[in-house]
C-alpha positions in Angstrom: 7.6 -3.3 -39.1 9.4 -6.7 -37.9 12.5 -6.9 -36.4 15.1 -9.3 -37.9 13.4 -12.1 -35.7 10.0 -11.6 -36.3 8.7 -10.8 -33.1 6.6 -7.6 -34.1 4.8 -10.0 -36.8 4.4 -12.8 -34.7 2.8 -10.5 -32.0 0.8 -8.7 -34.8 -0.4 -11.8 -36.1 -1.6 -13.3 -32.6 -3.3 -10.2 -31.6 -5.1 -10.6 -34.7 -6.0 -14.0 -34.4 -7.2 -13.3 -30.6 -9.7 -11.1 -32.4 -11.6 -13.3 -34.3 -14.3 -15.5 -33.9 -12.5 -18.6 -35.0 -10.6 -18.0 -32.1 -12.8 -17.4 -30.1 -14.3 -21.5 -30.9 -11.0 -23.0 -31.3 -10.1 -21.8 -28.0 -13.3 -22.9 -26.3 -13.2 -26.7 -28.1 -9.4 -26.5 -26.6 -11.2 -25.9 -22.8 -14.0 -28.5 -23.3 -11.7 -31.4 -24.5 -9.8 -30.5 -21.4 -12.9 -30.8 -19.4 -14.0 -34.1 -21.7 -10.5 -35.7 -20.8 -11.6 -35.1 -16.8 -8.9 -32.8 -16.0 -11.0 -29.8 -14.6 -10.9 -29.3 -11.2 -14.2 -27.6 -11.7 -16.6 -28.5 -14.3 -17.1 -32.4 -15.3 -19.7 -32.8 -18.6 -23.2 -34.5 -18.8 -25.2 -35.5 -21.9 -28.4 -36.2 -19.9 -28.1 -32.4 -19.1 -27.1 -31.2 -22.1 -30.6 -32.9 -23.6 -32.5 -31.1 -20.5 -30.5 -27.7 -21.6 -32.1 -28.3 -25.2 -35.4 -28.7 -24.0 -35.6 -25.9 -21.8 -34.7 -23.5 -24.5 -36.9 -25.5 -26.8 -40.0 -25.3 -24.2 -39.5 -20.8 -24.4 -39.1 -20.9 -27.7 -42.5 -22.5 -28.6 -44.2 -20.5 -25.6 -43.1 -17.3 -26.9 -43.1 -18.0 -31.0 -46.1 -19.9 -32.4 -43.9 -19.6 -35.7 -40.0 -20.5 -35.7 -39.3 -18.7 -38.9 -40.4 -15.6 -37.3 -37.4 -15.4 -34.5 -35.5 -12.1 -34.3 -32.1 -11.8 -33.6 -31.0 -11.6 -30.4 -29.6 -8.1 -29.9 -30.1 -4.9 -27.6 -33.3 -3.9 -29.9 -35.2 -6.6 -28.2 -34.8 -5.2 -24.9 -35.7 -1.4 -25.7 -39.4 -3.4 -26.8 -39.3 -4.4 -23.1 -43.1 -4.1 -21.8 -44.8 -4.6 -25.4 -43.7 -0.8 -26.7 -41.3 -0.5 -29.6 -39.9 2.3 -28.1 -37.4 3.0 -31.4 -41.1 3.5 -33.5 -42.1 6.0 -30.5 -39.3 8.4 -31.8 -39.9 7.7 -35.7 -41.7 10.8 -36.1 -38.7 13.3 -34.8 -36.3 11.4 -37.3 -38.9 11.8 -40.7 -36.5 13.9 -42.3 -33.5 12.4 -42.0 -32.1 9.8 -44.4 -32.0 6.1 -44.3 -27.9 6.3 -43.9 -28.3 9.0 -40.8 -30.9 6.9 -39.5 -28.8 3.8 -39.1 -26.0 6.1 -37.8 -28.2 6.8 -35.0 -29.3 3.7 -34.4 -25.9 2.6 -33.8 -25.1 5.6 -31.5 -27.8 4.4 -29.4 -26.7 0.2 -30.0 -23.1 1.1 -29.2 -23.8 2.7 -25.8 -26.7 0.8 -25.1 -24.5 -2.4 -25.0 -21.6 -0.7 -23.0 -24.1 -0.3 -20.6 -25.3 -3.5 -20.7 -23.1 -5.5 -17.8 -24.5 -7.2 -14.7 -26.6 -4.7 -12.9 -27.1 -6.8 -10.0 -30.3 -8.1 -7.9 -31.1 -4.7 -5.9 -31.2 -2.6 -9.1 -34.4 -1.2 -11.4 -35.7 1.1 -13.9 -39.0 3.0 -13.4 -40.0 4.4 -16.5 -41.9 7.9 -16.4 -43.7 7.5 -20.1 -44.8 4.2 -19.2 -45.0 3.8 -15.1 -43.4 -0.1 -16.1 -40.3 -0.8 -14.1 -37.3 -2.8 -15.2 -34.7 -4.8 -14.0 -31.4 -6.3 -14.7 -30.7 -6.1 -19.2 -34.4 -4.8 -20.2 -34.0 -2.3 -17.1 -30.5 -1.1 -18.1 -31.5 -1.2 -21.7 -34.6 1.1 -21.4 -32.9 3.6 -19.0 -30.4 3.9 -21.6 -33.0 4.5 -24.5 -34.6 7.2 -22.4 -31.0 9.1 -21.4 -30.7 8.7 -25.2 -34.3 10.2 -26.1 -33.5 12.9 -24.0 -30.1 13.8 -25.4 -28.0 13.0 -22.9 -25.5 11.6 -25.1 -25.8 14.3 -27.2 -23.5 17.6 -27.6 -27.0 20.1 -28.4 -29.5 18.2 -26.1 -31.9 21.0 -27.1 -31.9 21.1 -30.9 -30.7 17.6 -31.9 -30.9 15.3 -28.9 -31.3 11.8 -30.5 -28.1 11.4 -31.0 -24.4 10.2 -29.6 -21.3 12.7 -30.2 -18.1 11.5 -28.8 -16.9 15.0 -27.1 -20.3 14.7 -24.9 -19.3 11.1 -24.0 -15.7 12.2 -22.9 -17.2 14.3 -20.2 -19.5 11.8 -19.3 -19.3 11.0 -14.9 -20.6 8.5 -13.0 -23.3 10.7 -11.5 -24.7 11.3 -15.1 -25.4 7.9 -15.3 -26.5 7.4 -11.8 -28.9 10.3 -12.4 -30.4 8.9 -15.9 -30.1 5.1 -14.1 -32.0 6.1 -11.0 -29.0 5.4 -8.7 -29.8 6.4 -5.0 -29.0 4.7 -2.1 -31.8 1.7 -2.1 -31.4 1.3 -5.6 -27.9 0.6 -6.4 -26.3 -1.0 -9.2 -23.0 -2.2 -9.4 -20.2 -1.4 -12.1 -21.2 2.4 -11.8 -17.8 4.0 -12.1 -16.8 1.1 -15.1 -19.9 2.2 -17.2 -18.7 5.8 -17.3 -15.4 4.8 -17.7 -16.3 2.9 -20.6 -18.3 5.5 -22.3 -15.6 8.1 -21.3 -13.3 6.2 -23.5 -15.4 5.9 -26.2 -15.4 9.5 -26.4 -11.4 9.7 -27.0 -11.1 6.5 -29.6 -11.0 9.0 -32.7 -14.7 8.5 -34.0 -16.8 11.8 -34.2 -20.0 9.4 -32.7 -20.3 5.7 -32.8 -22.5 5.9 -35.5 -19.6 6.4 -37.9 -18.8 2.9 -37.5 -21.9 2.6 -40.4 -19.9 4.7 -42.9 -16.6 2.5 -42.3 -18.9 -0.7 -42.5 -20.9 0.3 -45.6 -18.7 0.1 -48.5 -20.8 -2.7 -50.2 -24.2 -4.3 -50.6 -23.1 -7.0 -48.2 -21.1 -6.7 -44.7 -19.8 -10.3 -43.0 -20.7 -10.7 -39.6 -17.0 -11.5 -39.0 -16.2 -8.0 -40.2 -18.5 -6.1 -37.8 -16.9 -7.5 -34.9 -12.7 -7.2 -36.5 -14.4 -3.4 -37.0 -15.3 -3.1 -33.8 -11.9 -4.3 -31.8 -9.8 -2.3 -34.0 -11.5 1.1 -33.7 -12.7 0.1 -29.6 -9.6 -1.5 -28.2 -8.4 1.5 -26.7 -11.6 1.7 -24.6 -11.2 -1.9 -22.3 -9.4 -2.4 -19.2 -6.2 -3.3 -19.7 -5.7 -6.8 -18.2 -3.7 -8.5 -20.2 -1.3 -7.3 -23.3 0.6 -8.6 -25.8 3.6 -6.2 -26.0 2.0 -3.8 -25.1 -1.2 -4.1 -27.0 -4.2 -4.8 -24.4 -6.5 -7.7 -25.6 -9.8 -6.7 -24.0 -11.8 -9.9 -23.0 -9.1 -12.7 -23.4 -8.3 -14.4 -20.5 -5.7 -16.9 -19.2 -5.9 -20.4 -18.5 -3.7 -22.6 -17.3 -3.9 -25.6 -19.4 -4.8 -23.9 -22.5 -3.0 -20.5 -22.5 -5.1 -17.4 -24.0 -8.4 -17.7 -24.2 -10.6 -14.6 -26.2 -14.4 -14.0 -25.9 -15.1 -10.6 -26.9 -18.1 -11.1 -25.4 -19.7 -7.1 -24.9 -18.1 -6.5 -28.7 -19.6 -9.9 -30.2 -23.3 -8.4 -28.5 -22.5 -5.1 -30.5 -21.7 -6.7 -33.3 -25.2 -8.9 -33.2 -26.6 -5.7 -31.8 -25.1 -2.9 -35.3 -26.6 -6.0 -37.6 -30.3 -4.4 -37.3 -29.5 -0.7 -38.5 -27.7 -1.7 -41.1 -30.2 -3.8 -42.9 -32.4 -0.8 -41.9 -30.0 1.3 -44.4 -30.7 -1.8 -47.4 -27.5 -3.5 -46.7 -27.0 -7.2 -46.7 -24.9 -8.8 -43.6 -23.9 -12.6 -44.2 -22.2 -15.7 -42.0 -24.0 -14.9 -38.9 -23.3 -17.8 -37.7 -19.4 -16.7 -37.5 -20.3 -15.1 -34.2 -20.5 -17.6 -31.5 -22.7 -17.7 -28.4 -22.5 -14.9 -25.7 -20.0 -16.4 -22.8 -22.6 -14.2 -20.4 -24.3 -15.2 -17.1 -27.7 -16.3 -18.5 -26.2 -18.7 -21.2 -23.9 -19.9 -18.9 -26.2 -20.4 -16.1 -28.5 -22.1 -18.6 -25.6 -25.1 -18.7 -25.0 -25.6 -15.0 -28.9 -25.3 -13.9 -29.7 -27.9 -16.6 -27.1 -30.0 -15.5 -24.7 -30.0 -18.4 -22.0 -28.6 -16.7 -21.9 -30.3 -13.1 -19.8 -28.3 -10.9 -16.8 -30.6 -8.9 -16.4 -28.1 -6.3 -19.2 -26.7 -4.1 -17.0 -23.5 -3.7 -18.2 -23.0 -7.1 -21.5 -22.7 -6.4 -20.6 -20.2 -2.9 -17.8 -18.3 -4.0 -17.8 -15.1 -5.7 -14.9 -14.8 -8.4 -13.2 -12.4 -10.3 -13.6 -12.9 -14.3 -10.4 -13.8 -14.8 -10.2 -16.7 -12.3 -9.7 -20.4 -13.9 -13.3 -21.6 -12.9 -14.6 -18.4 -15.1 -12.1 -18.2 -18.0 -13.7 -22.3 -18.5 -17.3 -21.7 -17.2 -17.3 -19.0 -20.3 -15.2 -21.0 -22.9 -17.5 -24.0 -22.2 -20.3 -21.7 -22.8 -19.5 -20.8 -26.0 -18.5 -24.4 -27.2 -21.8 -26.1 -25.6 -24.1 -23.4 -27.1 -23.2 -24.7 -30.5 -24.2 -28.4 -29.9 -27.5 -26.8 -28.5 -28.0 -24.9 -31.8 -27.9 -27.7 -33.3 -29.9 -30.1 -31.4 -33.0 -26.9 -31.3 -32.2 -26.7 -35.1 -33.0 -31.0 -35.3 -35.9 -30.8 -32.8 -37.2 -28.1 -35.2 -36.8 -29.6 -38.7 -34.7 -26.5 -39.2 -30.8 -25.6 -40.6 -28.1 -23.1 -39.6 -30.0 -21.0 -42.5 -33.2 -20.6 -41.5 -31.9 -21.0 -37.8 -28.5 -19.0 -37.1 -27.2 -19.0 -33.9 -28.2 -15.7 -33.3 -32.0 -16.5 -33.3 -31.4 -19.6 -30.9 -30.0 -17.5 -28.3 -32.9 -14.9 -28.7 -35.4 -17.6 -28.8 -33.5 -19.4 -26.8 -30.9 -20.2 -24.7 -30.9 -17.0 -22.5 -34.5 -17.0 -21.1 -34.0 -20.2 -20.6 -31.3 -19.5 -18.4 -33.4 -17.0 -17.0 -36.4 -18.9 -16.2 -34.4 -21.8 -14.6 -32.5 -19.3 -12.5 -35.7 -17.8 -11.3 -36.9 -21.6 -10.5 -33.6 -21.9 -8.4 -33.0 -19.1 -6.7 -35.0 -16.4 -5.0 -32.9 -14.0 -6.9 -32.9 -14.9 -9.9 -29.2 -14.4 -10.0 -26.8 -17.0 -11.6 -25.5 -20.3 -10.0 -21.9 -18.7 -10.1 -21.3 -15.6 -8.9 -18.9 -13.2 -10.3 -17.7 -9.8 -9.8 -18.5 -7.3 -12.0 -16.8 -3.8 -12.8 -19.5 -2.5 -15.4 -16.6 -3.8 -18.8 -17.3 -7.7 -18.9 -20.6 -8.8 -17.9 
């Protein structure tokens, strides 16, 4: 209801606009032309390494597809085939019976907390798998621990009879040793953001959906879902679940940020990598989902990192490069926004240097093909690590 001066509307209608991906762009071009104009005290821009950032995605994608048109997405499905096994075929078999709807249910339980899981696990963390004797690190190690808590019914309220599932009323008692235990957690093998990842999950349990999975019954009411809609889904029914940072009357916004010469700034970056990350398990179902290319770029560490190790984004400062900041601090809020703005040129460029369009091409397969090992594989080059040129702490919710 509005009040007689509008207020409730005009704070309805903002939080809803926060939520979209159009916001999400016109927020990000509103950081880069501030950069452009040279009024960053951080970042200044450079087309020579924009060019180098283009050809370093460009060189992984032709080492690791012989055939363009053959890109998958770019979604948490990618990293439970970590080590050459398509672990989701592995568990085929126990799921025979069940129908193509229940299937994609479950696939979303395991998407949904797969990608909550999915924030920075930092350089002194891995994943040993028993089936396989492979060990993991950093996304494919968080990813296939996950999978395996999940194949083993952790998530699940009758572990013993029906395991390969997620049920909401098992998440809400979920602790921070559960994970540590299904993680490997002990004292040489730490990983940060513990407590956040439970939290997260914790929450999930107490949003008001039976499982995650339900999220395929509320998405499914046609042949054909929009991108857009899987993510506007996804912060309506998961906004209780973030930190609350900052709110609008009362109303936390999850990942939206301040800045100070630009004002709110959204990335949704964990929801938009559910969203990309739901888009599998529904086509699995026969459903069609259209506008990919509404999502944007992930604002995360490898893309990111990608830009300033190319030399596209030159820092000003060397703090930047020494520091370690919190996610809301101004150098992050436009590290991120740039991110998203600059992975769209690069889209296109790959797309040019490819003889392909936004169709054949969508952003999502760029950044799987792509931008983020090639952030990856010029980290490795630059650091011992591996880690990113700017550090940031994480709490297990953004990165």
């Amino acid at each position: 209801m509005s009040n007689s001066s509008g207020t409730a509307v005009a704070t309805t209608d903002t939080v809803a606009y926060l939520r979209t991906p159009a916001a999400i762009r016109e927020r990000a071009a509103l950081v880069l032309q501030h950069v452009e104009n040279g009024q960053s005290a951080w970042f200044s821009l450079d087309a020579g390494g924009l060019e180098a950032a283009v050809q370093a995605t460009l060189k992984v994608t032709r080492q690791r597809f012989r055939d363009p048109a053959k890109i998958p997405f770019h979604s948490r499905w990618r990293h439970f085939e970590a080590g050459g096994r398509d672990r989701w075929a592995m568990l085929a078999e126990r799921m025979k019976d069940l129908s193509a709807a229940e299937i994609a249910r479950r696939r979303i339980d395991l998407a949904v907390v797969a990608v909550l899981l999915d924030a920075g696990a930092g350089g002194l963390w891995s994943y040993k798998e028993p089936a396989s004797g492979q060990s993991f690190m950093r996304s494919e190690g968080l990813a296939v621990a996950s999978f395996n808590m999940f194949a083993n019914g952790a998530f699940s309220r009758d572990s013993r009879n029906d395991p390969l599932r997620v049920d909401a009323e098992r998440l809400a008692r979920l602790t921070p040793n559960d994970i540590a235990m299904g993680f490997q957690v002990r004292g040489h093998n730490s990983l940060l953001g513990l407590e956040g990842r439970a939290g997260l999950l914790r929450k999930l349990g107490n949003v008001g959906l039976e499982r995650p999975g339900a999220l395929f019954d509320l998405l499914a009411s046609g042949p054909e879902v929009k991108a857009a809609s899987i993510l506007a889904m996804l912060l309506d029914k998961l906004a209780p679940i973030w930190p609350s940072r900052l709110e609008l009357d009362g109303v936390a916004l999850g990942d939206v940020w301040q800045h100070p010469a630009v004002g709110l700034v959204p990335f949704h970056k964990l929801s938009q990598w559910m969203s990309y990350s739901i888009v599998e398990p529904l086509q699995g179902a026969g459903l069609k989902v259209v506008e990919l290319d509404a999502l944007t770029g992930l604002p995360e560490y490898r893309n990111g990192g990608l830009l300033v190790d190319s030399g596209a984004l030159k820092p000003k400062q060397k703090l930047l490069l020494e520091k370690v900041f919190a996610p809301g601090d101004e150098a992050i809020v436009e590290w991120r926004a740039l991110t998203v703005a600059l992975l769209d040129q690069v889209a296109e460029h790959v797309r040019g240097h490819l003889k392909m369009d936004a169709a054949s091409l969508p952003l999502v397969k760029v950044l799987e093909a792509g931008t983020w090992f090639a952030g990856r594989t010029l980290a490795a080059e630059r650091r011992k690590d591996g880690g990113p040129p700017i550090s940031v702490e994480s709490d297990g919710t953004v990165f």
